[in-house]
N, C-alpha and C positions, 0 to 999 in steps of 0.2 A: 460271491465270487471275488479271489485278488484281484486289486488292482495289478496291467504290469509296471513292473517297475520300469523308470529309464536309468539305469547303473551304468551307463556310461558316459554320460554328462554331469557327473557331480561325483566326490568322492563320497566314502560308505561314510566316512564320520563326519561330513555336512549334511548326507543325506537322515541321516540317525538323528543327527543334532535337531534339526528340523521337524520329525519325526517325535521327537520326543519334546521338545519345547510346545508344539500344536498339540500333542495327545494330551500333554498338562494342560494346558486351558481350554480343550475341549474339555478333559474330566472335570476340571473346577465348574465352565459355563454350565456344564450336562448335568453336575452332580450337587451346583447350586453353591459353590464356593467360590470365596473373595478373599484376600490380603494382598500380601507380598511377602515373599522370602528372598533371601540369601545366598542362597544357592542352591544347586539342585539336587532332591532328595536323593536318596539311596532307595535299592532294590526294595529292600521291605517298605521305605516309606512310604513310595511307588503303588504300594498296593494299599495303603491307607489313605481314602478320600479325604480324611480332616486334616493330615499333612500335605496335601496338594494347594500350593498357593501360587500365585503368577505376581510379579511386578509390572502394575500398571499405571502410567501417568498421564491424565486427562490432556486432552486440550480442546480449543474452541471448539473444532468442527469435528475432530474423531480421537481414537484414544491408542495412542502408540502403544506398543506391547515392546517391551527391550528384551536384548538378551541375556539370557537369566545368567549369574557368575557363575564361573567355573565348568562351562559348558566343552571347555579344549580338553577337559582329564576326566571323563567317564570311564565312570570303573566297569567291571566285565558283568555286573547284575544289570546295572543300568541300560548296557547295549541290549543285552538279555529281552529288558522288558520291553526297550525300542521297538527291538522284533517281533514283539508277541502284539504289539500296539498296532503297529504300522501292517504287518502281514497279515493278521490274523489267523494264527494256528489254530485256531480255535482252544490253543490249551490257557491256563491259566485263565486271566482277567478278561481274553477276548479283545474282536477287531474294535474300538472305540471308534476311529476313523469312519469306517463303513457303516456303523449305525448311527452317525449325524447326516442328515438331510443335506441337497448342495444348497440349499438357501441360507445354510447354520454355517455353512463352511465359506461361504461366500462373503457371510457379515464378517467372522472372524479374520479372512483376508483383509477387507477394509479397514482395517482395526491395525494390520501390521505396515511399516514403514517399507519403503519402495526396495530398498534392497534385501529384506525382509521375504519379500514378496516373487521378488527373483527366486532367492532360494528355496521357499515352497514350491513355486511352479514349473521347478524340474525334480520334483519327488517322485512323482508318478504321474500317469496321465489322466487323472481323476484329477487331481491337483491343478497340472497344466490345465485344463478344462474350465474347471472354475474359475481358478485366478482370472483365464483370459474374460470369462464371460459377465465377473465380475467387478471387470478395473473400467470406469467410466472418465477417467483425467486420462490423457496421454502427451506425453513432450518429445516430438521427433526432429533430428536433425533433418532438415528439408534441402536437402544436396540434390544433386540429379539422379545421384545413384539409387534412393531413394524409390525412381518408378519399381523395377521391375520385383520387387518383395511389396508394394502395396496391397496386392491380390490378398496373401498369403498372408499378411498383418494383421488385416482386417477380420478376415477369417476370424483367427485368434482373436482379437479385443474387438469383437463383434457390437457391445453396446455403451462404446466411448462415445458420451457425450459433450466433453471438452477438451478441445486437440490446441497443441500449439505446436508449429512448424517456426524452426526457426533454422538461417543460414548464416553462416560465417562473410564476410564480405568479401571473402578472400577465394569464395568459394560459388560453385556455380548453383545455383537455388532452382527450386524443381519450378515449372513450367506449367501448363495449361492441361495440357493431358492427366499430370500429377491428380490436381488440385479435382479435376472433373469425377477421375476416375476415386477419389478418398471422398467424393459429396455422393457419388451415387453408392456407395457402400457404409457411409453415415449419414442417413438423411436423420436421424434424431439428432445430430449435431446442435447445441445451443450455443455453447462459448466456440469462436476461433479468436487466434492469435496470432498473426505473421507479423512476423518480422527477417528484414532483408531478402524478403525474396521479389529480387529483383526480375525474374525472366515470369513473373505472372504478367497477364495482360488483360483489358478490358474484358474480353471473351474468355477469360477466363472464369473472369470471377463473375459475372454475367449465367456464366454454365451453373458454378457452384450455386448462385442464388435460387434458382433455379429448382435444385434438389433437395437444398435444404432451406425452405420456406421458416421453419421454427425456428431460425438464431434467435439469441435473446443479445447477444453479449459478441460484437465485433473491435477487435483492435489491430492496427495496423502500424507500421511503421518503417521507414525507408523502403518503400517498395514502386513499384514504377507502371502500376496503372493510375489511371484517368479518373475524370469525373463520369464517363459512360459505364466503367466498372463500380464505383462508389451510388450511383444511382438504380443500378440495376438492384443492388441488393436492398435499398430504401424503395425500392418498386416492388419487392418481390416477399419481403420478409418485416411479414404483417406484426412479430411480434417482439424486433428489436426495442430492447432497453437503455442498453448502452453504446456508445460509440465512441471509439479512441480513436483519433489520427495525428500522426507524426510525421510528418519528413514523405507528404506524397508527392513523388516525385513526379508522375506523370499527368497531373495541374497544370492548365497552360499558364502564361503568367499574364498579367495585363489587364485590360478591360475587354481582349479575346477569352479570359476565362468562363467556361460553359458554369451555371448555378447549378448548386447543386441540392436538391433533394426539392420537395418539401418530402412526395411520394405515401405510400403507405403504411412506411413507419413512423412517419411522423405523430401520429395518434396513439403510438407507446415510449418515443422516449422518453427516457426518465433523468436519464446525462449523457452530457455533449462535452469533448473536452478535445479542443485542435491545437495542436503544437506545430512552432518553427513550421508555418508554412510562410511564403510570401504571401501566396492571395487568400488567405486563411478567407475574407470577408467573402467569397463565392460559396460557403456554408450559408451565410444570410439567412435563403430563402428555407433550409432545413431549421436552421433556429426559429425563424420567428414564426414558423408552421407547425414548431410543438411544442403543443398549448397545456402540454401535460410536465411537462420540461421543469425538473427539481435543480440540477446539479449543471452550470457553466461553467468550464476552466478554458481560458484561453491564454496561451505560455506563446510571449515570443514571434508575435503574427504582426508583419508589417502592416501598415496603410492606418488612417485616420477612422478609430472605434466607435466616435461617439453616438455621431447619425444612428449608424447599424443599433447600437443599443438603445439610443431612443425608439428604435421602431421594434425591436425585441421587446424594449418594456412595455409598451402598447400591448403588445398581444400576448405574451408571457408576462403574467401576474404570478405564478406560483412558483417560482425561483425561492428555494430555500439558500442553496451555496453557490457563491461567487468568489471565481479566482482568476486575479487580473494580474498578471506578470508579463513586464517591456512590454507597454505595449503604450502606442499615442493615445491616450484616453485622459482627458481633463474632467474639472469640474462636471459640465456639462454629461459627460456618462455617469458619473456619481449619483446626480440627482434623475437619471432615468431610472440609475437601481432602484432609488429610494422610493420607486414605485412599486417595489415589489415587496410588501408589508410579509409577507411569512420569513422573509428574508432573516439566518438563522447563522451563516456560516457567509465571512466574506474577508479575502485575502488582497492584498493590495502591496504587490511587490516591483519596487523600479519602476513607480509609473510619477514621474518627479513634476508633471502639470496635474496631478492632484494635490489640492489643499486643504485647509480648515476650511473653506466656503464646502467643498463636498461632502467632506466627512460628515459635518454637521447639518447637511440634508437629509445624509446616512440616517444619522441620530438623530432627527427631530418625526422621522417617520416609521425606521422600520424598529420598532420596541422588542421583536422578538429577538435580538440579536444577542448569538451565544457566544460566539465564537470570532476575534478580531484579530490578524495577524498586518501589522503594518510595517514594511522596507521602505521608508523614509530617501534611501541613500545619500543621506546628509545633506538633503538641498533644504531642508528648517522651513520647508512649507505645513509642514505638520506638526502641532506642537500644544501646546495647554488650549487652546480652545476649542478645536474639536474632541482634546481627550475630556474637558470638564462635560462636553455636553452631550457625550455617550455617557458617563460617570451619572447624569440625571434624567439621561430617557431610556435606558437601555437596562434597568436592573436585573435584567436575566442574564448578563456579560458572566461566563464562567472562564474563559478563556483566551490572554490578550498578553501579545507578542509585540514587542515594540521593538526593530533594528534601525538604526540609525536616527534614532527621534531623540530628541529631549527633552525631558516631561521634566514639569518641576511639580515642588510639594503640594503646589495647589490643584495640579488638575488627577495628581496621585490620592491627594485627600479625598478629593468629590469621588472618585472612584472607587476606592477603601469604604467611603460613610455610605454609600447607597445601589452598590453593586454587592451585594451580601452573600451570593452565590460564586464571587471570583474563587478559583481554587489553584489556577495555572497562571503563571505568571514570568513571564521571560523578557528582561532588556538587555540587547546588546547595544556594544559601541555608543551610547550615551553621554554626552559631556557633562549634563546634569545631575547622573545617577547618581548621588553618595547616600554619604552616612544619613542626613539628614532626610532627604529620602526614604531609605529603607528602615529607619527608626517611624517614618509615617506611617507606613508600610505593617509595622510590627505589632504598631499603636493600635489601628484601625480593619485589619484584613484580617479577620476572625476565623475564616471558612477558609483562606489560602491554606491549599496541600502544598506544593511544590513550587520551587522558586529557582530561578535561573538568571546568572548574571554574566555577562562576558564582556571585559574591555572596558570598564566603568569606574571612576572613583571612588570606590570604596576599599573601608579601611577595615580595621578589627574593630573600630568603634561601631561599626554599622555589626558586627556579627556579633558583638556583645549584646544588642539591641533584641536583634532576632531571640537570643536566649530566653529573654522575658515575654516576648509576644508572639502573634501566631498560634494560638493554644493549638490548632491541628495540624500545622505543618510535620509535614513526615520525611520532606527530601529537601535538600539543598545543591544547586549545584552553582560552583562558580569557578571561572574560567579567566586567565588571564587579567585579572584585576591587581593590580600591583602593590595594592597597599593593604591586600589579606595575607598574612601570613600562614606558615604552617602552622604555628603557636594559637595563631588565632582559632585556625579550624577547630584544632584538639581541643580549644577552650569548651568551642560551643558545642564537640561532640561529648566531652563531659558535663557540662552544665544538662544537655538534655540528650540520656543515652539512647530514646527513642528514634531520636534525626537523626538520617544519614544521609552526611556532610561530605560532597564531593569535591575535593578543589584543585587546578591544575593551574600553576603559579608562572606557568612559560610565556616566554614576551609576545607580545601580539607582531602576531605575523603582518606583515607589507607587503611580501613579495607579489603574489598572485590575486590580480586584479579579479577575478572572475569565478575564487572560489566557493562564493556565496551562491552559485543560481540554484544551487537546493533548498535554498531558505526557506520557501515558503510553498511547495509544490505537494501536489497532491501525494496521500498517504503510499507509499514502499516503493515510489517510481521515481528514478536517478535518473539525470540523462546530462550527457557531455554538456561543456560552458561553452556558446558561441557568442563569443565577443565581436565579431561581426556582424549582429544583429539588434546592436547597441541603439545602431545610428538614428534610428527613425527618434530615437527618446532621450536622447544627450542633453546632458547638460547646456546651457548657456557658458560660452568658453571668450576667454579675451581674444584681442589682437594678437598677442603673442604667442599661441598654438596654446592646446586643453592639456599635453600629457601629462605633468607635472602635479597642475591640479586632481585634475581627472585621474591618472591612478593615483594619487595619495589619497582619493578620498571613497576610493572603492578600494582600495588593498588593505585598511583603517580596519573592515569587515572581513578578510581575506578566512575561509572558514568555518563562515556562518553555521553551516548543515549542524555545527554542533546543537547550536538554541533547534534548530527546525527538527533532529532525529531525537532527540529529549522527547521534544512537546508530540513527535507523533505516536510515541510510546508510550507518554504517559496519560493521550487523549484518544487512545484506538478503543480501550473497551469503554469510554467513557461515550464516544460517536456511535458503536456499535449498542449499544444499548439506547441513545435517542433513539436511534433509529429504530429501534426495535417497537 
């Protein structure tokens, strides 16, 4: 039996176009063919299966299907066979459509890009059907208007298992009934996501935990429940993994703040990452209650960290990644890490009461350590002797970010001679960085892929260096270093036509104090600079007021994100396969 068509929501030549794009890769999937072509056959070739090819290009998780070229000028054979595709007159070649299965039809939609997908799922109502039954991610704007089409949504994407609700600020965010009524219509829900929905309340999300017991995966951000709504769902949802919080607004502040967790999740998280809260430390008793706990980032959370981490490292021993950004944490928290031996990944940004006495707690304990990104912010508490003595305990180091530090040749050498796995390697803003340097560098770093430099004294005499050493280096990138030329670049991209040599030769910015807090933050997550949240971790400042000093010595970095979106790009499939 036809499908009916819906012909008046789509014109006949997207709907064709569509039509005819899916019946080519259903005949390829169906008929056991693979390539890619050029554009799209003609009528007769139409009917030859070994000229049917589709353009396809992989990626990590699924595999986009494009639009094949020249799909706007379909000649009158082509529509022809559309119709014979798509309808099924039974003449010619037959319905191809109607004799794939909806579980064939349904991988194939997963396969296509979201707009893509739109456009199938007004071909017909077979089409509509699956799409909906088949799309498990969903991203809605969470306004008020929002309720009364939630019924009827759902309906249609019946087995969405990751929803994100997100509100404009400007805008009124849907509310408790929303949220109640979208848990009892996905109780398979695993991932949510909100952000800015500010008119949610304790009993709201209280309701949702409620119905949807399976989350695995909760993030949240600028929204204005409580710790009795943040608890409810750690009481309720035995099988949370992850937990993001940003910006919760409805946290009392003080030592009136209610604790929050340890609860029922606690015996599945696996990371905990709390930003820009004030009383961030009212997590506590969720932290140090999971004992299964791989992954801490804490961005920007007033109050004194140390204690709370010594009593986290007590009871969480299996912390692999640590990331500690402004935040009061000295020595004293360092060496509680260094209790956590599997300890693998650890970030250390704007925390200026950490020194070489911690770092080198760091390194004398935890050896597995792969991964080092250190923001210094030029207070020269960090320098050659804790990097020599990661360089001798730490030989697994594949990955080490140095902003505002300055290493000289000796604790670069120990580095080079006995980290033999280094491959990524990024300094910015370094007073010490030159030629000399990066001729060590060149000498000794065997196994370095990629190299990044911003704001540092180097010349062309350091990239003539590079030429000869490095045997595997494959990327170069440098940034505002004033004493490489263009001349120089082209030198080393001719001496070695393999390396590809990025260089932006523009003067180092001053202006903007603050546009480093992407530095050193967890992988594809951005979030605005609050320079008012400085205070707890300032500098030591004269008599005569800090500005002067103070932004010249954060503006010096103004930009960073460039070293930090490098290395998260050139270290995402490299993480994704630890991990694996």
């Amino acid at each position: 039996m036809k499908e009916e068509k819906v012909g008046t929501t789509i014109p006949p030549p997207s709907r064709r176009r569509c039509c005819l794009d899916l019946s080519l890769l259903l005949r390829s999937l169906w008929m056991g063919q693979t390539a890619s072509i050029a554009g799209i056959p003609s009528a007769s070739n139409l009917r030859d299966t070994n000229s049917t090819q589709i353009l396809i290009k992989s990626r990590s998780t699924s595999s986009l299907i494009f639009p094949m070229p020249g799909v706007d000028t379909v000649d009158a054979d082509a529509v022809a066979d559309v119709d014979i595709l798509s309808d099924g007159d039974g003449d010619g070649d037959g319905d191809y459509i109607s004799d794939i299965p909806d579980e064939c039809l349904a991988y194939i939609f997963q396969s296509l890009c979201s707009l893509d997908r739109k456009r199938c799922s007004i071909v017909c109502r077979r089409w509509l059907r699956v799409e909906g039954q088949s799309r498990h991610r969903l991203s809605l704007k969470a306004e008020s208007d929002l309720l009364p089409i939630i019924s009827s949504l759902f309906t249609r994407f019946d087995a969405v298992t990751k929803l994100a609700l997100k509100c404009d600020r400007r805008s009124t965010s849907i509310g408790d009934e929303a949220l109640v009524l979208i848990s009892l219509r996905c109780r398979n829900l695993t991932r949510l996501k909100l952000r800015a929905c500010r008119e949610l309340t304790d009993a709201g999300m209280a309701a949702f935990a409620i119905n949807c017991k399976g989350l695995k995966k909760l993030s949240c951000g600028s929204c204005t429940f409580g710790a009795k709504g943040m608890n409810a769902v750690l009481d309720h949802c035995s099988s949370l993994e992850e937990l993001s919080v940003k910006r919760l607004r409805g946290l009392t502040d003080g030592s009136a703040a209610k604790p929050i967790g340890p609860g029922v999740a606690a015996s599945s998280l696996k990371s905990i990452c709390i930003k820009e809260l004030y009383n961030g430390q009212c997590f506590g008793p969720l932290i140090i209650g999971s004992k299964n706990l791989r992954t801490l980032k804490l961005f920007r959370c007033s109050g004194d960290w140390d204690k709370l981490l010594e009593a986290i490292a007590e009871r969480v021993t299996g912390l692999v990644e640590v990331h500690l950004e402004r935040l009061q944490v000295s020595d004293v928290g360092l060496a509680a890490i260094s209790n956590c031996l599997d300890l693998e990944i650890l970030h250390l940004v704007k925390t200026p009461e950490c020194t070489n006495t911690g770092l080198v707690s760091i390194a004398d304990r935890c050896k597995l350590l792969r991964k080092l990104h250190i923001d210094g912010w030029k207070t020269n508490r960090i320098g050659d002797e804790s990097l020599i003595a990661i360089g001798k305990q730490c030989p697994n180091l594949q990955e080490l970010v140095l902003i505002g530090v300055n290493p000289t040749s000796l604790s670069l050498g120990q580095l080079s001679a006995n980290c033999h796995n280094l491959e990524r390697l990024a300094l910015c803003g370094s007073d010490t960085f030159g030629d000399a340097e990066i001729s060590c560098i060149a000498a000794k770093c065997i196994s370095l892929k990629k190299l990044c430099i911003k704001g540092c004294p180097v010349t062309d005499h350091g990239m003539e260096a590079l030429a000869a050493g490095c045997p595997n280096l494959i990327k170069v990138k440098v940034k505002k270093c004033r004493g490489v030329t263009c001349e120089g670049a082209d030198w080393l991209r001719a001496s070695r036509v393999s390396l590809a040599v990025n260089l932006d030769t523009g003067e180092v910015d001053i202006q903007d104090a603050s546009a480093s807090d992407g530095g050193a933050q967890d992988n594809g997550l951005d979030f605005p600079p609050v320079v008012s949240h400085i205070s707890a971790v300032d500098m030591p400042s004269s008599s005569t007021g800090r500005p002067a000093l103070f932004k010249g010595r954060l503006g010096l970095f103004a930009g960073r994100n460039f070293v930090a979106s490098t290395f998260r790009r050139w270290s995402n499939n490299n993480s994704n396969s630890q991990s694996n």
